[in-house]
Structures are given as C-alpha cells and as structure tokens.
FIMAR-680145 format. One record per residue (C-alpha): residue in three letters; z, x, y. Coordinates in Angstrom, 3 decimals. Example, Ala and Ser with C-alpha at 12.3 -4.5 7.8 and 13.67 -1.06 7.14 Angstrom:
residuo / up / east / north
ALA / 7.800 / 12.300 / -4.500 $
SER / 7.140 / 13.670 / -1.060 $
***
This chain:
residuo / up / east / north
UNK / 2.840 / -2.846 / 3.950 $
UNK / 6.014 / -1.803 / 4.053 $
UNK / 7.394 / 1.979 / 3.767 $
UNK / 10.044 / 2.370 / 1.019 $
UNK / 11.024 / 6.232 / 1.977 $
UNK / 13.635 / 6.102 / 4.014 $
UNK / 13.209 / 9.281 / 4.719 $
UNK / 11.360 / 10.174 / 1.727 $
UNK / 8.027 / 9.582 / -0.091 $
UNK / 6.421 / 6.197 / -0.508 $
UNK / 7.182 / 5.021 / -3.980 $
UNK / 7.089 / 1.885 / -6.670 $
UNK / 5.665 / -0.924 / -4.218 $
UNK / 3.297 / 1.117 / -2.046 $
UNK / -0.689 / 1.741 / -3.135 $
UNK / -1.618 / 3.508 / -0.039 $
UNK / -4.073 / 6.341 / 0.017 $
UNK / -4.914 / 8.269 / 3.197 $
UNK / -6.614 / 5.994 / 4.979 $
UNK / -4.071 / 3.069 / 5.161 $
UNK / -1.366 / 5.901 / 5.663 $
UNK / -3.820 / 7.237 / 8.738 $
UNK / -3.563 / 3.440 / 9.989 $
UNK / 0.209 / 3.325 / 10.099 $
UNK / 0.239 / 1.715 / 6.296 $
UNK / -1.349 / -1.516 / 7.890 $
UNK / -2.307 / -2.920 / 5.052 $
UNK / -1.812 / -6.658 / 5.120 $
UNK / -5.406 / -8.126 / 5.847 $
UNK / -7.436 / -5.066 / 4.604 $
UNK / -9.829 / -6.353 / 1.909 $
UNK / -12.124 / -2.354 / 2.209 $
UNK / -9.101 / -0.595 / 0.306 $
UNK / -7.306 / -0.319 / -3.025 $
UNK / -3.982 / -0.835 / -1.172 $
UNK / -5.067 / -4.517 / -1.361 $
UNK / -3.263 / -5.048 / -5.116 $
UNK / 0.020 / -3.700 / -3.744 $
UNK / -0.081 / -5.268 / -0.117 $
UNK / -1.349 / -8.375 / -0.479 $
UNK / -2.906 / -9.732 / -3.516 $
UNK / -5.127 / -12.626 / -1.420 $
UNK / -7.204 / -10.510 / 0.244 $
UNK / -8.486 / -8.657 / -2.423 $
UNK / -10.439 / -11.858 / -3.579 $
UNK / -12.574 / -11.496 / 0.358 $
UNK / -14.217 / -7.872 / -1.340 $
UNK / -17.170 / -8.086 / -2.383 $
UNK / -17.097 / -4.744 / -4.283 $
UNK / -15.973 / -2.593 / -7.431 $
UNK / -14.406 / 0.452 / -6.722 $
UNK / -12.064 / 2.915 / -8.296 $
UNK / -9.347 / 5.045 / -6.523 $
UNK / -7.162 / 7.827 / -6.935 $
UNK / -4.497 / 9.468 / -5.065 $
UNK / -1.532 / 11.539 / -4.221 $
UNK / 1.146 / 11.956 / -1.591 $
UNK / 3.242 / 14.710 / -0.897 $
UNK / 6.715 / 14.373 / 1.060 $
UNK / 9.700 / 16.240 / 2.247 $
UNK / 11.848 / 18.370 / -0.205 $
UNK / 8.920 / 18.370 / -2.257 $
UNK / 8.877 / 14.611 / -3.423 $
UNK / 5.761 / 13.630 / -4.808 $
UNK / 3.460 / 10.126 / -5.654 $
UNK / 0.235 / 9.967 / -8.158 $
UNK / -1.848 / 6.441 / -8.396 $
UNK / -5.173 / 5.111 / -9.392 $
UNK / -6.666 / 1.861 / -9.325 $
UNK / -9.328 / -0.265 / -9.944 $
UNK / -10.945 / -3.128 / -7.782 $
UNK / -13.518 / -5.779 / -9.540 $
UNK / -14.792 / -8.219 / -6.703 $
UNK / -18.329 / -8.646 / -8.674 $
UNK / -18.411 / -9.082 / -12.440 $
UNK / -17.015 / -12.695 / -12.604 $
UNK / -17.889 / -15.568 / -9.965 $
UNK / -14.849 / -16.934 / -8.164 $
UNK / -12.889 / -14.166 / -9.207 $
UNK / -11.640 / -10.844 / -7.824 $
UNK / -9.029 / -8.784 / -10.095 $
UNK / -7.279 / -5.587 / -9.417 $
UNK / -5.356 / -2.678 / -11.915 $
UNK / -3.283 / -0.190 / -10.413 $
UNK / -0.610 / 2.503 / -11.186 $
UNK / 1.756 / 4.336 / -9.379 $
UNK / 3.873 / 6.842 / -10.036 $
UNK / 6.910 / 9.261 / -8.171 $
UNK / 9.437 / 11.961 / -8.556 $
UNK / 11.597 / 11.807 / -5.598 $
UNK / 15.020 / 12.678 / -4.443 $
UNK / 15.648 / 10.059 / -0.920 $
UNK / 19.102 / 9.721 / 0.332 $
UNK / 21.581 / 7.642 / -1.432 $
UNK / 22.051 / 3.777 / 0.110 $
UNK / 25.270 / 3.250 / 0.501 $
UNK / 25.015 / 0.273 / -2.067 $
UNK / 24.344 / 3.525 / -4.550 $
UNK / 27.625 / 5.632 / -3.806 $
UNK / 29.820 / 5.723 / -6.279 $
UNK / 33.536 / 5.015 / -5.662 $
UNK / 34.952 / 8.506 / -5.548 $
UNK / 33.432 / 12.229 / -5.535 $
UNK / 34.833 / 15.884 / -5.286 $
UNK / 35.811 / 17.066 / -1.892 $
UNK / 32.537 / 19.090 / -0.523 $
UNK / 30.441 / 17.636 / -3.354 $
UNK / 26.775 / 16.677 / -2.772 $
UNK / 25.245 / 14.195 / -4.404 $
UNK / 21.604 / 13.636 / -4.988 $
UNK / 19.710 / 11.154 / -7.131 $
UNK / 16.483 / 12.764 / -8.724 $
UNK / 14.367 / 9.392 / -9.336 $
UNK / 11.297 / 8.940 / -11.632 $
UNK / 9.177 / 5.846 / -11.108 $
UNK / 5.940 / 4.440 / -13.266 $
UNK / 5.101 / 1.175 / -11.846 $
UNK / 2.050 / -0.824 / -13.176 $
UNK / 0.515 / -3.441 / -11.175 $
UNK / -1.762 / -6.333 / -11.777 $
UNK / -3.148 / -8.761 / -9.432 $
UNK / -5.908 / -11.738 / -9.400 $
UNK / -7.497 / -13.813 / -6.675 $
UNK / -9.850 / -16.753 / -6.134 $
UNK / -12.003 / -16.712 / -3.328 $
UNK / -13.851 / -19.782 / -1.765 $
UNK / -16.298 / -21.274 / 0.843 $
UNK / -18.297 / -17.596 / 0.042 $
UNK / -15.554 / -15.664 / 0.412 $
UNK / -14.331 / -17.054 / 3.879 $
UNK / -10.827 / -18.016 / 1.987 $
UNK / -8.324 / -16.060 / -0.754 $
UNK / -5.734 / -16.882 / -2.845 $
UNK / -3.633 / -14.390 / -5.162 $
UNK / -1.144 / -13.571 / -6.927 $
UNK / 0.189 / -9.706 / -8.343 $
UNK / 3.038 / -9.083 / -11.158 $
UNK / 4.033 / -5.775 / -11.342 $
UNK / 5.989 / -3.611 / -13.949 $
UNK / 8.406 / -0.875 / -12.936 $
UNK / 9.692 / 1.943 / -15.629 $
UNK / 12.239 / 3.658 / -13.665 $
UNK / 14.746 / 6.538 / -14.214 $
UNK / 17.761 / 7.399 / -11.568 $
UNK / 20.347 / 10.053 / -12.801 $
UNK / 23.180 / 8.887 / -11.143 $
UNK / 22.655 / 4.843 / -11.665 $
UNK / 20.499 / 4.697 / -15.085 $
UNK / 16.988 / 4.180 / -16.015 $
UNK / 15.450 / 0.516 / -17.198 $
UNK / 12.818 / -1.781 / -16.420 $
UNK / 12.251 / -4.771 / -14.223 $
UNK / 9.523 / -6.133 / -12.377 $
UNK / 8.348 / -8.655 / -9.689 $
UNK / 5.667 / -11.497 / -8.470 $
UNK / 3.872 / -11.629 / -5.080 $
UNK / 1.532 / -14.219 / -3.636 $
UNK / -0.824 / -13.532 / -0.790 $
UNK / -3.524 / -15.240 / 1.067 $
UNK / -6.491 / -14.288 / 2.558 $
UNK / -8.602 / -15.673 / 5.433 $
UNK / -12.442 / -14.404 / 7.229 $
UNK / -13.002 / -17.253 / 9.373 $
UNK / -15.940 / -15.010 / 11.232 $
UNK / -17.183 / -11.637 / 9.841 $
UNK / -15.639 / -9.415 / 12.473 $
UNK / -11.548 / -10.967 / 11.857 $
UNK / -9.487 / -11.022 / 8.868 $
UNK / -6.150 / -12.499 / 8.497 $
UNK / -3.539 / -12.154 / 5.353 $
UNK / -0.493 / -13.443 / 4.727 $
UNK / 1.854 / -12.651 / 1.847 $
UNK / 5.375 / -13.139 / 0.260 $
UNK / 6.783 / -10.257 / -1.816 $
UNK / 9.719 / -9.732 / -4.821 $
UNK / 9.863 / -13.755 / -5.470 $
UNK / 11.729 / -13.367 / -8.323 $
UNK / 15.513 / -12.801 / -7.819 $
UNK / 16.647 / -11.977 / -11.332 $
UNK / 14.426 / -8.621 / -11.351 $
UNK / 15.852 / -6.811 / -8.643 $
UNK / 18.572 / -4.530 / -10.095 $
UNK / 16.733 / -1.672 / -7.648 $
UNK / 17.878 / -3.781 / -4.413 $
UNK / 14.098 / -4.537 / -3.396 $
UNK / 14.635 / -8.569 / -1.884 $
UNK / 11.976 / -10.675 / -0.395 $
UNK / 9.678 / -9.809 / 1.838 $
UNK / 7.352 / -11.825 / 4.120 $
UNK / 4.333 / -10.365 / 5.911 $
UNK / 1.484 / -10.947 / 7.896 $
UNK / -1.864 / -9.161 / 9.523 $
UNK / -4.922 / -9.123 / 11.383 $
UNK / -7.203 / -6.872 / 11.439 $
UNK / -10.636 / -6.727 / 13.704 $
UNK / -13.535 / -4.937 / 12.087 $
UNK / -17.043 / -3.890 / 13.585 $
UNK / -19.726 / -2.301 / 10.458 $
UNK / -20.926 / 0.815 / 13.008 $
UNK / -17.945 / 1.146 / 15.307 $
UNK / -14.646 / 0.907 / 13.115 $
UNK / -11.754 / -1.166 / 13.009 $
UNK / -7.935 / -1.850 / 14.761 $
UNK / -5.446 / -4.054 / 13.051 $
UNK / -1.496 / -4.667 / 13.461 $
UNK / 0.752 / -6.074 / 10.164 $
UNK / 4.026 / -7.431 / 10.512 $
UNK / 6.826 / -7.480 / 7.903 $
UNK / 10.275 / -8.763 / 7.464 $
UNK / 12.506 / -8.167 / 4.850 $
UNK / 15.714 / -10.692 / 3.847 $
UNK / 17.635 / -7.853 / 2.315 $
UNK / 18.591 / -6.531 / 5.837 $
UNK / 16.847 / -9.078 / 8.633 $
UNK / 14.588 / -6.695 / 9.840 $
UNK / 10.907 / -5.884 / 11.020 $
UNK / 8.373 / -3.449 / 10.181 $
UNK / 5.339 / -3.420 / 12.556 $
UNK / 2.501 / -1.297 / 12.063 $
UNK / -0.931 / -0.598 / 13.956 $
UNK / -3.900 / 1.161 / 13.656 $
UNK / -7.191 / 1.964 / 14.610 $
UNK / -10.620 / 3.652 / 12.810 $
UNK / -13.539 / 5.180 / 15.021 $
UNK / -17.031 / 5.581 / 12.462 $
UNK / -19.233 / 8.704 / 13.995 $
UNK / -21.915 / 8.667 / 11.525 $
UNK / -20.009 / 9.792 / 7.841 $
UNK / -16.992 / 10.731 / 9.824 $
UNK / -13.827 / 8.315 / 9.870 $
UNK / -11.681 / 9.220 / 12.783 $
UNK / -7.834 / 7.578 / 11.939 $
UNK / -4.310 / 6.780 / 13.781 $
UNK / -1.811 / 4.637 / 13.746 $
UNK / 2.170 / 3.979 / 14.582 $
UNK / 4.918 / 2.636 / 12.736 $
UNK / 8.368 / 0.950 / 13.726 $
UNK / 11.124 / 0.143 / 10.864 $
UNK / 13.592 / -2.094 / 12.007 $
UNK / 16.185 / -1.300 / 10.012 $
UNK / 17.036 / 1.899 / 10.616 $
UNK / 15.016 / 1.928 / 14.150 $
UNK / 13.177 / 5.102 / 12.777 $
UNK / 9.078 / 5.456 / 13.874 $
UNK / 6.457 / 7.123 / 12.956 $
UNK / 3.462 / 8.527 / 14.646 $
UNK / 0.146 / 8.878 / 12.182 $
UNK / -3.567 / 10.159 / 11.856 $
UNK / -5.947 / 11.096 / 9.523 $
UNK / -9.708 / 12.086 / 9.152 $
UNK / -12.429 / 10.752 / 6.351 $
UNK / -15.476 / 11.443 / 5.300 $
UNK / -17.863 / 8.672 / 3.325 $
UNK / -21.131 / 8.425 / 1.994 $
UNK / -23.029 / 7.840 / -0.935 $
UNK / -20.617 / 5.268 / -2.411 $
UNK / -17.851 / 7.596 / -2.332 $
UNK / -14.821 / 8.071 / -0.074 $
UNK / -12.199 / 10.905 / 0.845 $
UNK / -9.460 / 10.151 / 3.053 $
UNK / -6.381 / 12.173 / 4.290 $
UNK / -3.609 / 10.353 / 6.070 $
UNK / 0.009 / 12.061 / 7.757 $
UNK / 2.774 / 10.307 / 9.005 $
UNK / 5.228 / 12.439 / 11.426 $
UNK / 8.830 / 11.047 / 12.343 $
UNK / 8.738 / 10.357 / 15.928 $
UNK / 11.586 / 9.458 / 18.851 $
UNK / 15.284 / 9.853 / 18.729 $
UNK / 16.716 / 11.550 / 15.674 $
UNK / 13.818 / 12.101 / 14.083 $
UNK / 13.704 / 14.268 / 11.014 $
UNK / 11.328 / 16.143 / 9.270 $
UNK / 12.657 / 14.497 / 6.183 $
UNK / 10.321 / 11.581 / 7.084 $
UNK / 7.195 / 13.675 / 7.163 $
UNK / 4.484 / 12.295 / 4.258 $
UNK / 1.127 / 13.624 / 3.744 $
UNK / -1.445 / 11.402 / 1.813 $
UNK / -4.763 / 12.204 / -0.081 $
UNK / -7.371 / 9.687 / -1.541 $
UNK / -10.724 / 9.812 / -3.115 $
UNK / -12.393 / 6.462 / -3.962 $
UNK / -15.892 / 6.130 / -5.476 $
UNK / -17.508 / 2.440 / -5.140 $
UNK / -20.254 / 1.488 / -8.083 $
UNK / -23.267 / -0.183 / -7.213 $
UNK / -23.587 / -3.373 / -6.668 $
UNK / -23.935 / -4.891 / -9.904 $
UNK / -26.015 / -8.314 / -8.334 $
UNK / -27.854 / -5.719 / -7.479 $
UNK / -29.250 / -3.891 / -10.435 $
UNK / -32.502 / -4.789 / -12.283 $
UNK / -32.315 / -6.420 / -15.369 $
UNK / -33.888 / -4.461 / -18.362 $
UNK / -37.250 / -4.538 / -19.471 $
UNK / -37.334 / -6.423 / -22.786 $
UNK / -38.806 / -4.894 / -25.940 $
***
C-alpha cells in the first residue's frame, strides 16, 4: 500500500489501521484486515469474515486521519463486499506541481487540506476461496486553500490468490481512470506475498510502482502471536524521494475484537521528524453467521 504523506499523514487512498502501519503498510495480499478495500480489492473476496473497523492516525504538525469500515465475507455466497471512509485535515509540503507562479519575498506558503473519501469495493471468490477477483470505486470530497476544493474519484482492480493455507498472493492496479485525477494521483501497480502461520504469526513484503514518477515502494513486515498479544514491525523504502521508515506496533485480540497501535519513524539520511505517524485501530469481528442456530419455530 502505498504512503501518500510525503512527509505528512496518510490520507485519501490509505485504510490502514495500526496493525498494517506496525507491518510497514504491507498491505497488498492481507485478506485479516480492513485495509483490504483500499489496498487491494481481490483479496478481500479470500475472508471469510464480517468485521467492522475504526480508526485514527495522528502525524506531524498535528495532521490528523479518521476512518471506519465494514467487511462482509459471509452473508451472500460467491460474494465478499467492503464500505469504507476516510477522512483528513492535513497541511504536507507543497509539490512543486502546486507552487504558484510568483509569491512575496520571505513568504511561506502552506496548503491546509480537508479530505472525505468514500470507498466501495466487491469481489468474487472461487474454487472455496483459493482465488479473488475485485474491483473498488472510490469518491473523494476534497478542499485545498490554495488550489480549490471539488470532487473526483477513481477505479482499482485487484486479484487475489491462496494456493495453500499458509501463502497468499495479491496483485492490483490502482487510479485506472485518467480523467479523475485533477489531485496528481496516476497509476499504480502493486504486488504481495504474505506467509501466515494461525499460532505463530505472519511476515509478508508488497511491492509498488507508481507511473507518475517511475518509482518503487517496498514494504515488509512481520507479526509474532504470544497468546492475545500481537508483537509488530516492519520497514519501508519510497523510491521517490529515497526517504525510509522504520515501524512497530503492539496488539491485543480476543473475543472477536481487536486493538492495534502502529508508529512509523523516519529513518537514514535526512530524516525528519515531519515523517513521524502514529496509528490507532479497534476492529470488532461478528460471529460467524453459518454459524448461528436457526430459530425455533412457533
């Protein structure tokens, strides 16, 4: 998944509580979280679960992200569907696409942004659940006092693959329509694996390149499980600005419900505190609705 703060708080195409955060926002082929609907809409459809998630991320400079989401792998055969929203106040550095053509000598400029993006996504799932295929749309309300506020929006595809119960694979193309990119967001094509054990935990890697500037993001992570403890970290390399980022987290789960805190701290030369993102999530799963006993008739 990739990180849009750059230095500053995840916003707009990013679902990503504190565990995936924790992980180094691998995201790509993780069907257990939320993030799913935003990363890659195929592998929501290998979850066999419906769960509900909320959370909140705090940056530098006091930037700030709110979301919540829903995740139905159960109620309809076939079919896995996923609601999310996501929303930001932020003030990131300008791009230089963003600068306007003149200012005041020893004027500073800053760009207070306010983001509501909505985001849908569906999948089909086959050969029980070994194979995925999805597709998100997304809606962005956005306000920018230097550029203007409007709305636009955007279509992803993803696929999903479980060829044995301990690998997953995903694969995804992002932003596939042109025409709705006044925000300079271009396509994006990424890729992950991730290697999962029930009692032990997890590691996985994701891989994404964006055409807007040539470049790679690669992310990896790891989970340990100690009993209801979730033990969390991760690194991240952005290609185009060569910036990385060192995280961790911790998590606690049990009794269908989740809570996950995830940092990310700017690492290697010139790093700033600027990048520094803190992320908070709390997801409860409902019961497995095969699972519960049909009423007694009257």
């Amino acid at each position: 998944m990739l990180l849009l703060l750059l230095p500053a708080v995840v916003l707009a195409a990013d679902l990503e509580g504190g565990a995936v955060v924790a992980m180094g926002s691998v995201a790509n082929a993780d069907p257990s979280d939320n993030a799913a609907i935003a990363a890659n809409p195929g592998i929501i459809g290998l979850g066999d679960r419906y769960d509900f998630q909320a959370l909140g991320q705090l940056g530098a400079d006091s930037d700030l992200a709110w979301g919540a989401s829903v995740m139905d792998g159960q109620t309809t055969p076939g079919f896995a569907f996923g609601l999310a929203y996501l929303g930001g106040l932020t003030s990131p550095p300008l791009a230089t696409v963003e600068l306007p053509g003149w200012k005041l000598a020893g004027e500073t400029l800053e760009d207070s942004r306010r983001d509501h993006d909505l985001r849908v996504a569906g999948a089909l799932h086959f050969a029980d659940r070994r194979l995925a295929l999805g597709a998100a749309a997304n809606l962005l309300i956005y306000k920018r006092d230097l550029t203007g506020s409007g709305t636009t929006g955007n279509v992803d595809l993803g696929l999903g693959a479980q060829p044995v119960d301990a690998l997953v694979l995903g694969a995804v193309v992002r932003n596939l329509v042109p025409a709705a990119l006044p925000l300079g967001e271009g396509l994006e094509v990424g890729g992950g694996a991730r290697l999962v054990h029930p009692k032990i935990g997890s590691v996985a890697a994701d891989v994404d390149w964006r055409a807007e500037d040539d470049a790679l993001d690669i992310g990896a992570g790891g989970a340990l499980a100690i009993q209801t403890l979730r033990l969390r970290g991760g690194y991240r390399w952005m290609g185009a600005t060569s910036s990385q980022r060192a995280t961790c987290g911790l998590g606690l789960a049990g009794r269908g419900a989740s809570l996950d805190y995830g940092i990310a701290i700017p690492v290697g030369e010139g790093a700033e505190t600027a990048g520094l993102l803190h992320a908070l999530s709390l997801t409860f799963a409902a019961p497995d609705l095969k699972q519960v006993p049909e009423p007694d008739g009257f």
